[in-house]
ChimeraX commands (.cxc) that place a marker at each C-alpha (Angstrom):
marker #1 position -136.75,116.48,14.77 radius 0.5
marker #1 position -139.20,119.44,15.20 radius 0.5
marker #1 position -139.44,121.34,12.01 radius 0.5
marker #1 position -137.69,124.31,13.18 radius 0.5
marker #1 position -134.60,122.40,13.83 radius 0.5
marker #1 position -134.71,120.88,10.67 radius 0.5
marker #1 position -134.50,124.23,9.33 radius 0.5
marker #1 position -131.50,125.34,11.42 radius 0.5
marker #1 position -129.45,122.76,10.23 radius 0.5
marker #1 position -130.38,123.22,6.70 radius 0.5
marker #1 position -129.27,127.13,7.32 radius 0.5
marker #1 position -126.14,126.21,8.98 radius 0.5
marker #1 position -125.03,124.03,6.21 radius 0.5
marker #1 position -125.57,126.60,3.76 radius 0.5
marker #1 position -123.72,128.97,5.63 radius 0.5
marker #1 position -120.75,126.51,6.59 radius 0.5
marker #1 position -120.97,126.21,1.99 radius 0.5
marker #1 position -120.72,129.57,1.87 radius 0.5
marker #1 position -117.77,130.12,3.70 radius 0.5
marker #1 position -116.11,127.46,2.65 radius 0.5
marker #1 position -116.75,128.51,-0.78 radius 0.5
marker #1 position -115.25,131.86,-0.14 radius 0.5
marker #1 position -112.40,130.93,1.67 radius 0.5
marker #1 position -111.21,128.72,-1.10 radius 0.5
marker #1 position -111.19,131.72,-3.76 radius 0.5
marker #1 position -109.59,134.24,-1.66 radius 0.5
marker #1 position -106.86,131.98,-1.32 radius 0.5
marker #1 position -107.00,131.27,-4.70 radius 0.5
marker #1 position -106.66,135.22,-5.38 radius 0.5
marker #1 position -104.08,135.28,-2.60 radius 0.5
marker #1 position -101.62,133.16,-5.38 radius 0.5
marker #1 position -102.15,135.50,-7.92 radius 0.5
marker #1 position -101.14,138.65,-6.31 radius 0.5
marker #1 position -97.75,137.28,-6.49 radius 0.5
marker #1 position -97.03,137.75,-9.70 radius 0.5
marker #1 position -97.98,134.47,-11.19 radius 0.5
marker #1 position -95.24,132.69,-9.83 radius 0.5
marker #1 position -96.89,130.27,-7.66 radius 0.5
marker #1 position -99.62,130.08,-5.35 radius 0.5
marker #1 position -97.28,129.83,-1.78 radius 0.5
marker #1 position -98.06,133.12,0.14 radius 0.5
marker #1 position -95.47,134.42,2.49 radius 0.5
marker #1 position -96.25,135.67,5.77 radius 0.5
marker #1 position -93.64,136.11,8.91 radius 0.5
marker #1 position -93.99,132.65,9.97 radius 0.5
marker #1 position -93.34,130.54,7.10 radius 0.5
marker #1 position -89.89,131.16,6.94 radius 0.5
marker #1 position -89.52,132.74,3.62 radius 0.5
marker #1 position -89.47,135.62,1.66 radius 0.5
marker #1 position -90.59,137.34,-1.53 radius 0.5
marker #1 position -87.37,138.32,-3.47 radius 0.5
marker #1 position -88.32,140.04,-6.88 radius 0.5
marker #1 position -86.12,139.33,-9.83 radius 0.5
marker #1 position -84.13,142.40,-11.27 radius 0.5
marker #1 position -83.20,142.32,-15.00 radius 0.5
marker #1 position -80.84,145.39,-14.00 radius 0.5
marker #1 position -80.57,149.02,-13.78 radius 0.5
marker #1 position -80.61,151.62,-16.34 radius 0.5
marker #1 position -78.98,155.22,-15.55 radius 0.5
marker #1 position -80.39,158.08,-17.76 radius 0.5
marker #1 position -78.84,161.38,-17.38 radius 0.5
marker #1 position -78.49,160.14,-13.28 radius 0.5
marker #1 position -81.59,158.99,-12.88 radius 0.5
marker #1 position -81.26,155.83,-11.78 radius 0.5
marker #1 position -84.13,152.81,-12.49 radius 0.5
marker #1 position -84.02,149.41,-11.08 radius 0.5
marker #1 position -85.49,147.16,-14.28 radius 0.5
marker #1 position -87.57,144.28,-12.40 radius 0.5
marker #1 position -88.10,141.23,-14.63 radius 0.5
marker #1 position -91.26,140.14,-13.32 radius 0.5
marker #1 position -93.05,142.71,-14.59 radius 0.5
marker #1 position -92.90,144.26,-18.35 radius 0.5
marker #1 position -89.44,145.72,-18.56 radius 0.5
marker #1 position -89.70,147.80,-21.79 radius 0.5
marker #1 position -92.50,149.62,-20.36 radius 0.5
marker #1 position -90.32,150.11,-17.23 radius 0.5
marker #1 position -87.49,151.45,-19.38 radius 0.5
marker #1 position -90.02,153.76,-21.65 radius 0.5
marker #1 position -91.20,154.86,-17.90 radius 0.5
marker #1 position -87.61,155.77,-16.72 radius 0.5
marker #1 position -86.87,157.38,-20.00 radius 0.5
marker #1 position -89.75,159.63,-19.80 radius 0.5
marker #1 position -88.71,160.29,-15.77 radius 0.5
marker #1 position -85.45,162.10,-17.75 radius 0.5
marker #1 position -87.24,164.10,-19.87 radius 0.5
marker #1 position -86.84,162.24,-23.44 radius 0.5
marker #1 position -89.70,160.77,-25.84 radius 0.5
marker #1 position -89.61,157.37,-25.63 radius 0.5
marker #1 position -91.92,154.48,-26.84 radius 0.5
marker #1 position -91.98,150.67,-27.49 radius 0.5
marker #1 position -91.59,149.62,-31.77 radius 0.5
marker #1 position -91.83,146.02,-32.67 radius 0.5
marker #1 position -90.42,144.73,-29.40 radius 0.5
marker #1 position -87.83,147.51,-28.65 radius 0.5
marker #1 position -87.41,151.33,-26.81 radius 0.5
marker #1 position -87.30,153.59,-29.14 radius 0.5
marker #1 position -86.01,157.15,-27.64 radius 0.5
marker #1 position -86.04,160.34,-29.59 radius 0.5
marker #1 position -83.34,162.52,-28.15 radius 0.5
marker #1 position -82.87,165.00,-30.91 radius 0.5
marker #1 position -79.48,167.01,-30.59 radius 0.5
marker #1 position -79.35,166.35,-26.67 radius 0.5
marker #1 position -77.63,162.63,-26.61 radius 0.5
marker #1 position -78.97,161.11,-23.72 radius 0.5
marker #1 position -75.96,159.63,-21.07 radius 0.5
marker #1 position -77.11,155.65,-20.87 radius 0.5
marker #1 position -76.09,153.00,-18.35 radius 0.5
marker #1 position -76.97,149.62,-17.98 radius 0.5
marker #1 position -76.20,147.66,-15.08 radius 0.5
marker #1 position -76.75,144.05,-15.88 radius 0.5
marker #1 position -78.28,141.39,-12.95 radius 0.5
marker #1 position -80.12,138.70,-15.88 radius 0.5
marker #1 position -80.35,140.75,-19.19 radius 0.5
marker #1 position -77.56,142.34,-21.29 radius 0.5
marker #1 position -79.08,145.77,-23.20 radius 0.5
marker #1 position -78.32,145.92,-26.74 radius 0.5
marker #1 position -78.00,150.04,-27.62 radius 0.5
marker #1 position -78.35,150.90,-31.16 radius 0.5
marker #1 position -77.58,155.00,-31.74 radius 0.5
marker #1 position -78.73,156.50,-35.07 radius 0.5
marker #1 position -76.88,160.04,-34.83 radius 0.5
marker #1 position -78.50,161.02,-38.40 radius 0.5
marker #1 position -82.05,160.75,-36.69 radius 0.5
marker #1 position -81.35,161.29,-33.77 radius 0.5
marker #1 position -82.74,158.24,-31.76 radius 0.5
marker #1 position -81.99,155.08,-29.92 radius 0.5
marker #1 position -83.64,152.09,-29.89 radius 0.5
marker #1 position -82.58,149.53,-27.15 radius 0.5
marker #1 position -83.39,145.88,-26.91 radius 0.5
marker #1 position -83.19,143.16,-23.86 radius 0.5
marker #1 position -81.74,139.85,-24.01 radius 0.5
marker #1 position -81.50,137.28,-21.12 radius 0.5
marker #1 position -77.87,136.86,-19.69 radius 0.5
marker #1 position -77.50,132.88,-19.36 radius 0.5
marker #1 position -74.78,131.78,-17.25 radius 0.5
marker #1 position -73.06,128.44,-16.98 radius 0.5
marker #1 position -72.58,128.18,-13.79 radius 0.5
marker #1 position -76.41,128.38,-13.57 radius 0.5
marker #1 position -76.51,124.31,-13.48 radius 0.5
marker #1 position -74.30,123.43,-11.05 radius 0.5
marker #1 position -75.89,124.31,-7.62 radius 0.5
marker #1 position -74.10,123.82,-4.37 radius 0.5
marker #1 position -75.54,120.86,-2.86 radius 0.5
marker #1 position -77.32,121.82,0.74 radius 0.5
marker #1 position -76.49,119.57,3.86 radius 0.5
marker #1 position -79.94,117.48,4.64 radius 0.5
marker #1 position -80.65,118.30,8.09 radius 0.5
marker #1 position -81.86,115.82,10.62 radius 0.5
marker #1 position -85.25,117.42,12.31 radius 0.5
marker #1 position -86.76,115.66,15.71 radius 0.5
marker #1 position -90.12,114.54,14.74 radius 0.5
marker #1 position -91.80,116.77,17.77 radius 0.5
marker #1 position -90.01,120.24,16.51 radius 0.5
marker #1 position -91.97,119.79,13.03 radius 0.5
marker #1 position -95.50,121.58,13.48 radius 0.5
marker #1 position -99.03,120.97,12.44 radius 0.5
marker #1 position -99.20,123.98,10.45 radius 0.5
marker #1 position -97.96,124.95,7.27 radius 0.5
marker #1 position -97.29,128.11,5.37 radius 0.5
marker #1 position -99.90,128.93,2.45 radius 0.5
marker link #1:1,2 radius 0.2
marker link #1:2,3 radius 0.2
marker link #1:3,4 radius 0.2
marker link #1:4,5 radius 0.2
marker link #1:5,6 radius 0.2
marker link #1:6,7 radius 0.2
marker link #1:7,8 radius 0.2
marker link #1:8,9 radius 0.2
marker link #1:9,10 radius 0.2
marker link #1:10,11 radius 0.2
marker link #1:11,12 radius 0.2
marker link #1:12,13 radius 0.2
marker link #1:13,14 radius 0.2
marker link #1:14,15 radius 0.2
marker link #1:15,16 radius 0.2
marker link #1:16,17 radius 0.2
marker link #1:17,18 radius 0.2
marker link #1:18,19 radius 0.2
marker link #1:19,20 radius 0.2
marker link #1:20,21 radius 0.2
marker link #1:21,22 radius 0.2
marker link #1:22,23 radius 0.2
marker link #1:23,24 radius 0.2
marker link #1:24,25 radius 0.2
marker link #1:25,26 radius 0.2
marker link #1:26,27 radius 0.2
marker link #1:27,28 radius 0.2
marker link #1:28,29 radius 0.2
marker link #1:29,30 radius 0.2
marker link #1:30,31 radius 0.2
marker link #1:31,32 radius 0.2
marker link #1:32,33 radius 0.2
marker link #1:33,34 radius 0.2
marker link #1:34,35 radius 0.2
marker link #1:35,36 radius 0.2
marker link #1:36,37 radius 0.2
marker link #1:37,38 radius 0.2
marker link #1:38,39 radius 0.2
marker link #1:39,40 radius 0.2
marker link #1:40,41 radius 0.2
marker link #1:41,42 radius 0.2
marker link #1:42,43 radius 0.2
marker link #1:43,44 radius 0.2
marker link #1:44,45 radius 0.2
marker link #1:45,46 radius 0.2
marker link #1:46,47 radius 0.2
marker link #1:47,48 radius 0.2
marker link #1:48,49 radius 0.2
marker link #1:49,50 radius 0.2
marker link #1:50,51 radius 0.2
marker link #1:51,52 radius 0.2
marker link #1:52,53 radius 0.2
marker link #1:53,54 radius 0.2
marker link #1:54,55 radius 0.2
marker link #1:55,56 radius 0.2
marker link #1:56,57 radius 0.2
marker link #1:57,58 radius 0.2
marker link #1:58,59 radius 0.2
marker link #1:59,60 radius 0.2
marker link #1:60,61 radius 0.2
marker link #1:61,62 radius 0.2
marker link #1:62,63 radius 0.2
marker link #1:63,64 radius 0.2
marker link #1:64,65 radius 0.2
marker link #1:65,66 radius 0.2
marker link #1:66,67 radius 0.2
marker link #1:67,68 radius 0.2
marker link #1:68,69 radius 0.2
marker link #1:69,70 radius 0.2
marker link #1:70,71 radius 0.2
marker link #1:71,72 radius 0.2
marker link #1:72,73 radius 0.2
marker link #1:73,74 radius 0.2
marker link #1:74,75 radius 0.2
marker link #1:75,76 radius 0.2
marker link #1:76,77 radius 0.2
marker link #1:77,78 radius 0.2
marker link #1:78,79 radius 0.2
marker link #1:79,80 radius 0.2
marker link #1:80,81 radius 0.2
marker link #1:81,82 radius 0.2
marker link #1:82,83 radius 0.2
marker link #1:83,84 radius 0.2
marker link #1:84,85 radius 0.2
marker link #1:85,86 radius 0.2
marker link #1:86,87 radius 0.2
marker link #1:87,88 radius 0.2
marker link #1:88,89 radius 0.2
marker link #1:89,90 radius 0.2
marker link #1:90,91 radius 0.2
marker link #1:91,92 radius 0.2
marker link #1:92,93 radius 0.2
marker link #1:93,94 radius 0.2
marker link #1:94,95 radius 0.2
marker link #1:95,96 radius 0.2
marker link #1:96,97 radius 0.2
marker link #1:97,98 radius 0.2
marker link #1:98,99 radius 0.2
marker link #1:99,100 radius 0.2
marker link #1:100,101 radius 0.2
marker link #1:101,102 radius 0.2
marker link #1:102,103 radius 0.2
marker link #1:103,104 radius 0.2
marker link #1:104,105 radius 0.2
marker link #1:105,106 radius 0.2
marker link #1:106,107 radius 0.2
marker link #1:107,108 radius 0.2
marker link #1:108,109 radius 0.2
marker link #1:109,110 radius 0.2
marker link #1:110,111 radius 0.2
marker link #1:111,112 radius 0.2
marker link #1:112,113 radius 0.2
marker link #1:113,114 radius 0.2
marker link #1:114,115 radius 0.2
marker link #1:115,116 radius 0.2
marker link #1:116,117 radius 0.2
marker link #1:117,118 radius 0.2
marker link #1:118,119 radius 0.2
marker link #1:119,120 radius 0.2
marker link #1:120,121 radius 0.2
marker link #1:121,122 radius 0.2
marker link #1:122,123 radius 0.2
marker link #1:123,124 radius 0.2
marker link #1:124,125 radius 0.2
marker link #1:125,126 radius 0.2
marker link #1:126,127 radius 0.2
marker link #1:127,128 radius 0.2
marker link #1:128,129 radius 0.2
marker link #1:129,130 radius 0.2
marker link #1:130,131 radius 0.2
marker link #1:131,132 radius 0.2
marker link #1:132,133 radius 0.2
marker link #1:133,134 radius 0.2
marker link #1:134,135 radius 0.2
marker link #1:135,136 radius 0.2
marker link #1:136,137 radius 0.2
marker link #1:137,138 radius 0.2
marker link #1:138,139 radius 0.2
marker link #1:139,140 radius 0.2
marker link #1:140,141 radius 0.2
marker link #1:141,142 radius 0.2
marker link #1:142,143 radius 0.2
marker link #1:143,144 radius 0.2
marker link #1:144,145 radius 0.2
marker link #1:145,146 radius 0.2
marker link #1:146,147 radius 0.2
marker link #1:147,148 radius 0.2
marker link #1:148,149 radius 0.2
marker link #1:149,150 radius 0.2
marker link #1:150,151 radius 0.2
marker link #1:151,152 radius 0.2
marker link #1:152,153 radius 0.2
marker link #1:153,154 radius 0.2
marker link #1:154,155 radius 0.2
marker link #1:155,156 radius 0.2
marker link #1:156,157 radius 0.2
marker link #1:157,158 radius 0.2
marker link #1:158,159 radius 0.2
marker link #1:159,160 radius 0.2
view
């Protein structure tokens, strides 16, 4: 092998490294975008879907906020709060809103948390705090029907 060649493999090999190399951490990166749930990326051929979690929704004044739960809900709530026009801030763990001698008009619609609403009238604020809502029907899943695939419908790709 003429020395040239030798140095055109050597080059191509690098390259191949390279790309390999950077393929593997963009789909590493591509796990997590979703939120830290996992590392399965959905596109429109795998069959799934993305469905975020709500915690509920809170209705200030008629302004209406869905809560998500994979993301940090008191700062979602002090967000909302502030969308109606009230001072609101997070204190050891919990919303505290300073309303003054306008009482705010609060909602909360509960999907997986219950909202604990504490009113101080003297002062003049509320201070609300978020618990998970645990079901007990939660263990008991219906069982699905296994489903008997033909072994040439199943494809050589998979969904990642």
């Amino acid at each position: 092998m003429t020395r040239q060649a030798s140095q055109i493999v050597k080059a191509a090999i690098v390259s191949a490294l390279i790309v390999i190399g950077g393929a593997s951490s963009i789909a590493n990166a591509g796990g997590e975008r979703s939120g830290g749930r996992g590392h399965h990326r959905h596109n429109d051929t795998c069959g799934h879907s993305y469905q975020p979690e709500y915690a509920g929704r809170i209705v200030i004044d008629g302004y209406s906020t869905s809560i998500r739960s994979d993301r940090p809900m008191n700062r979602q709530i002090v967000k909302a709060f502030r969308h109606a026009g009230y001072n609101a801030r997070i204190r050891d763990g919990r919303i505290l809103i300073e309303y003054g001698y306008c009482e705010p008009i609060v909602r909360w619609s509960t999907d997986r948390y219950n909202a604990r609403f504490h009113w101080d009238r003297h002062y003049g604020e509320l201070s609300i705090s978020l618990n998970r809502h645990y079901s007990y029907n939660r263990h008991h899943r219906p069982r699905r029907r296994s489903v008997r695939v033909g072994r040439r419908s199943i494809g050589w790709g998979y969904c990642d």
